[in-house]
C-alpha positions as CSV (number, residue, x, y, z in Angstrom):
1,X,174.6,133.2,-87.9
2,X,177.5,135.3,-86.1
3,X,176.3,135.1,-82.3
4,X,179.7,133.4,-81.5
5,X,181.4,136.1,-83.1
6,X,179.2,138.9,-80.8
7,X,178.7,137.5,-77.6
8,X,182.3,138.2,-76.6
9,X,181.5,141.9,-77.0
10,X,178.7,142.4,-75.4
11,X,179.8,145.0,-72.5
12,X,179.8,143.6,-68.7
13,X,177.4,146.4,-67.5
14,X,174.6,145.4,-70.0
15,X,175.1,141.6,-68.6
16,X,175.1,142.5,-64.7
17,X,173.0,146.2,-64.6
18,X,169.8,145.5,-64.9
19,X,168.4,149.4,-64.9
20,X,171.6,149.9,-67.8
21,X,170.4,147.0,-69.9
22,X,166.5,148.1,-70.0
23,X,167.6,151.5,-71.0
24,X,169.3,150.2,-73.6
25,X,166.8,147.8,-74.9
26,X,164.3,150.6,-74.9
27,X,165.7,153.4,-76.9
28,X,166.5,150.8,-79.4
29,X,162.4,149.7,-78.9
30,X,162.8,146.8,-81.3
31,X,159.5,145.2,-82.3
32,X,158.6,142.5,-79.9
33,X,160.5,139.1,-80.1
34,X,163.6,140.6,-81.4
35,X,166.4,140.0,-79.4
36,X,169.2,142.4,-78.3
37,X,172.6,141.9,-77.3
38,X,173.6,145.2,-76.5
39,X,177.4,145.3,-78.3
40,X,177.8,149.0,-79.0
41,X,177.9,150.2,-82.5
42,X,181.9,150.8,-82.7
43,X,182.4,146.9,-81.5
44,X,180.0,146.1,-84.4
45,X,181.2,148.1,-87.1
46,X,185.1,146.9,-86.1
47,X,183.6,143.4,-86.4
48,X,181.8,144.0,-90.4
49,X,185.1,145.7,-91.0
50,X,187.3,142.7,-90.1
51,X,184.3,140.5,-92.1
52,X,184.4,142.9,-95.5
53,X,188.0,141.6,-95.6
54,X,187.1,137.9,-95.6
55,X,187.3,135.8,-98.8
56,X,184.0,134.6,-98.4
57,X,182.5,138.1,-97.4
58,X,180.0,138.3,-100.2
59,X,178.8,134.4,-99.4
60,X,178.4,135.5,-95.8
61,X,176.2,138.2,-97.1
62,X,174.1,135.6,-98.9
63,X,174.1,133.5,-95.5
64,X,172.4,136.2,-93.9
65,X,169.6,136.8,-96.7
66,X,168.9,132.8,-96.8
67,X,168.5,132.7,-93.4
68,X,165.1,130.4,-92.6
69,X,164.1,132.7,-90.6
70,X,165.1,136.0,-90.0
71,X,163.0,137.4,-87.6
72,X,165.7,135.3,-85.1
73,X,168.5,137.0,-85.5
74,X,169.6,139.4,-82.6
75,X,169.5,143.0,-83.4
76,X,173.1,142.9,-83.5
77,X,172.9,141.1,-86.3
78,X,171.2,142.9,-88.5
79,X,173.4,145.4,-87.9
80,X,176.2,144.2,-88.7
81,X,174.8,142.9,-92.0
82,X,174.0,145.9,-92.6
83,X,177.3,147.3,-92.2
84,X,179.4,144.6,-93.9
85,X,177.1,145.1,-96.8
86,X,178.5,148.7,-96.8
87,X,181.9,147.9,-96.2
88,X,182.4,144.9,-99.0
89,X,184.1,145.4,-101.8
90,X,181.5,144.9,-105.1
91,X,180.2,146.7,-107.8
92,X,176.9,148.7,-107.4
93,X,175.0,146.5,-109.4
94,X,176.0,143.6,-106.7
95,X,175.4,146.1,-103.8
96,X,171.7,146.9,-104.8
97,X,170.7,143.2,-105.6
98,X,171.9,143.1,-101.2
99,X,170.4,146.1,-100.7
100,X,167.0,144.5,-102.2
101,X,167.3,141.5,-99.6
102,X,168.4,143.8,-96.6
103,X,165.8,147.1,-96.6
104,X,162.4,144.9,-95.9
105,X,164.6,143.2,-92.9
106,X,165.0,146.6,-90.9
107,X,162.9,146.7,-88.5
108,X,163.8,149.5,-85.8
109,X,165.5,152.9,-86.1
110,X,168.8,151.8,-84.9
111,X,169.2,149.1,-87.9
112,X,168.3,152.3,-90.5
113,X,170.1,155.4,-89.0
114,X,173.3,153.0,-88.9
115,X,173.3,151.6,-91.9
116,X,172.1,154.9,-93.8
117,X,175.0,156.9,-91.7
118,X,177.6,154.3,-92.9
119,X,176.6,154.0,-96.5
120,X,179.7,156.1,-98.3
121,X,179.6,154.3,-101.2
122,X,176.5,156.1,-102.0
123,X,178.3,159.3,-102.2
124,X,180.7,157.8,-105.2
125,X,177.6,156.9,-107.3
126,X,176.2,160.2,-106.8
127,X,179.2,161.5,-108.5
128,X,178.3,160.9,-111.9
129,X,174.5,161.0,-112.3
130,X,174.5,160.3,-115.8
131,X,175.5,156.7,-115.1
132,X,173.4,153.6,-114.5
133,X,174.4,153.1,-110.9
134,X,172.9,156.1,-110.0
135,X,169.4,155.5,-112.0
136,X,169.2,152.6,-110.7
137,X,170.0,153.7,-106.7
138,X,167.7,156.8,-107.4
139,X,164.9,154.3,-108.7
140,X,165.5,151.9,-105.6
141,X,165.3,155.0,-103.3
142,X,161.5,156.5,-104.8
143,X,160.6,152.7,-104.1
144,X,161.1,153.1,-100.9
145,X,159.4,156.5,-100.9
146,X,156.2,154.9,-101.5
147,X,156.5,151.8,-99.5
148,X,154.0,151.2,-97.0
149,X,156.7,150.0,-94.9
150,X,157.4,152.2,-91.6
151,X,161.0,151.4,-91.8
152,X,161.5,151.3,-95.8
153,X,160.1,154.9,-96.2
154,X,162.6,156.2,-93.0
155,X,165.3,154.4,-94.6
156,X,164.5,156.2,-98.4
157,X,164.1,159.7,-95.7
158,X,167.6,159.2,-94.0
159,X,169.4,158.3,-96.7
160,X,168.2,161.5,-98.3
161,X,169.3,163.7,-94.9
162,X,172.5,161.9,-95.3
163,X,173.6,162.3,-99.0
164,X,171.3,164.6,-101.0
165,X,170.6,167.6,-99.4
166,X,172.8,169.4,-101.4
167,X,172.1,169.6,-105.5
168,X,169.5,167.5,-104.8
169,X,167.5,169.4,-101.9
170,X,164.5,170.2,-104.1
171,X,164.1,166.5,-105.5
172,X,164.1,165.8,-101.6
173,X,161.2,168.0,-101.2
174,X,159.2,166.7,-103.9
175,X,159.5,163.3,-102.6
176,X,158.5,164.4,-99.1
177,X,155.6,166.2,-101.1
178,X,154.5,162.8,-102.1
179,X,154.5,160.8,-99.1
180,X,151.2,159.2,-98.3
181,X,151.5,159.1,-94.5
182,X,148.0,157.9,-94.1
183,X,149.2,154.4,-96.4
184,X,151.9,153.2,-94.2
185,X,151.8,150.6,-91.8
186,X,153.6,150.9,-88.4
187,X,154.6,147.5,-87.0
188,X,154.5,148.2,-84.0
189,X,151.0,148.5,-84.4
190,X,148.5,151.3,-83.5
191,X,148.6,150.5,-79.5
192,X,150.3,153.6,-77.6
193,X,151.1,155.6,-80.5
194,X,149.0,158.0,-81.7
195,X,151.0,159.6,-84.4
196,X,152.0,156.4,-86.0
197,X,153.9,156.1,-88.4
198,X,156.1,157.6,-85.8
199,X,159.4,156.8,-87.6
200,X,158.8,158.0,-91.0
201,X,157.2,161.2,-89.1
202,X,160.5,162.0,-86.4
203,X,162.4,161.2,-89.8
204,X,161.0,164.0,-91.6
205,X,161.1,166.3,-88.8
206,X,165.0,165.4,-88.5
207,X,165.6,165.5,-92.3
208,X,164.2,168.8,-92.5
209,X,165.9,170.4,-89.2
210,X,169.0,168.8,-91.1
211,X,168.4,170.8,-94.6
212,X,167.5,174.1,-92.4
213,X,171.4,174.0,-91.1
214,X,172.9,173.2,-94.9
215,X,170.3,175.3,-97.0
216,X,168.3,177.8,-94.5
217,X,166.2,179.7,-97.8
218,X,165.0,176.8,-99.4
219,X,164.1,174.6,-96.4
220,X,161.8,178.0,-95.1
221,X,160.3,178.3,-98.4
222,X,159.4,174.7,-99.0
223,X,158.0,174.4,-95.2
224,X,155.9,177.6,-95.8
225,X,154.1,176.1,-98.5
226,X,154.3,172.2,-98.2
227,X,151.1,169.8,-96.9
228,X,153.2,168.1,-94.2
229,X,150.6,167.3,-91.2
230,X,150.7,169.4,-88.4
231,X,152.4,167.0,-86.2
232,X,155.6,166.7,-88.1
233,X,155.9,170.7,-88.8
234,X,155.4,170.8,-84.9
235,X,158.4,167.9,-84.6
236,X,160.3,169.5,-86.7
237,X,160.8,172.6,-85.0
238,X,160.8,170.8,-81.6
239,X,164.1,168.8,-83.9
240,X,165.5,172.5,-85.2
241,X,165.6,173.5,-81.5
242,X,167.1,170.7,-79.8
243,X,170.2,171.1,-82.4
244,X,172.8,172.9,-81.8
245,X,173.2,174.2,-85.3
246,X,170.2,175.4,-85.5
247,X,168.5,176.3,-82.4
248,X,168.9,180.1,-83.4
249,X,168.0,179.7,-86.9
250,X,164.1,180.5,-87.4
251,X,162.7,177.4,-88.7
252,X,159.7,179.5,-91.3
């Protein structure tokens, strides 16, 4: 796809440091066979912006979805596909049918968090709720709230911490409310990890740390009386610590 466009950015130390590059490669703990480059996150999102401006943006776009087989694509770029499917210019409608190709690809945190931080196009369409781009991005979200997908149900979580935790806090909740943690399949497999889904459960915790700094009442009140698991109430306060906006702020 776009290694030749990639491989010039990948930094010297990640080539030639050895202890640097498995550092790297293991906070991004992609699922096995997937391999990393280790470009850093501005370099890739300069890159998608440079590729949003290309004529043939949207076909690249459609490259991407047809390729054979993605599970060979470097982290990298997934990323980037991700990104230059938030940075194109298209309508909604166009956006979701990528969006529909792109979600069941993500397959590590780094791929979601990114993409989800990057998406500001969702906070147009949230603008007017009475219109169909928002129906249909709200129905594509609770999708992806009942997936049994690790990654699609973080992705559905983040997106939510990143854009709706204002007018939409309580709906947030609800969703949380109806999570089937027990249903979802990590792909990393049960081997090491105990709490799996781990992902969808350190996404809760962060969501929720998140909603305590922007909405302090109703985040208590909703974590006094929800059935989250024990583990991700525990995570979540271990999350409202660790931030600095909320490290004083009693999490019940």
């Amino acid at each position: 796809m776009i290694e030749s466009l990639l491989f010039p950015l990948v930094p010297e130390r990640f080539k030639e440091d050895e202890r640097y590059r498995k550092g790297h490669i293991n906070i991004i703990n992609a699922l096995p066979g997937r391999r990393i480059m280790g470009v850093h996150i501005p370099d890739m999102k300069e890159l998608a912006k440079q590729l949003a401006k290309r004529d043939d943006a949207l076909f690249l776009l459609e490259s991407f979805k047809s390729a054979e087989k993605k599970e060979k694509l470097y982290h990298e770029e997934i990323v980037v596909w991700g990104l230059l499917l938030n940075y194109v210019k298209c309508s909604v409608a166009q956006r979701l049918t990528l969006l529909e190709d792109f979600v069941p690809v993500i397959d590590n945190w780094a791929v979601c968090d990114v993409f989800c931080s990057s998406a500001k196009w969702f906070s147009k369409v949230l603008k007017n709720k009475q219109s169909s781009d928002y129906v249909l991005m709200m129905s594509f979200l609770n999708n992806c709230f009942v997936s049994h997908r690790e990654f699609e149900v973080r992705f559905a979580i983040v997106m939510s911490m990143c854009y709706l935790l204002n007018d939409d806090i309580q709906m947030v909740f609800s969703r949380f409310d109806n999570i089937d943690l027990n249903s979802i399949v990590s792909e990393y497999g049960v081997q090491n990890r105990i709490n799996a889904p781990y992902y969808v459960k350190m996404g809760l915790a962060w969501c929720l740390a998140t909603a305590l700094a922007k909405n302090p009442d109703a985040t208590r009140c909703y974590m006094n009386r929800c059935a989250l698991p024990d583990d991700v109430k525990k995570l979540y306060v271990r999350k409202v610590k660790e931030s600095f906006r909320t490290r004083n702020v009693n999490p019940y």
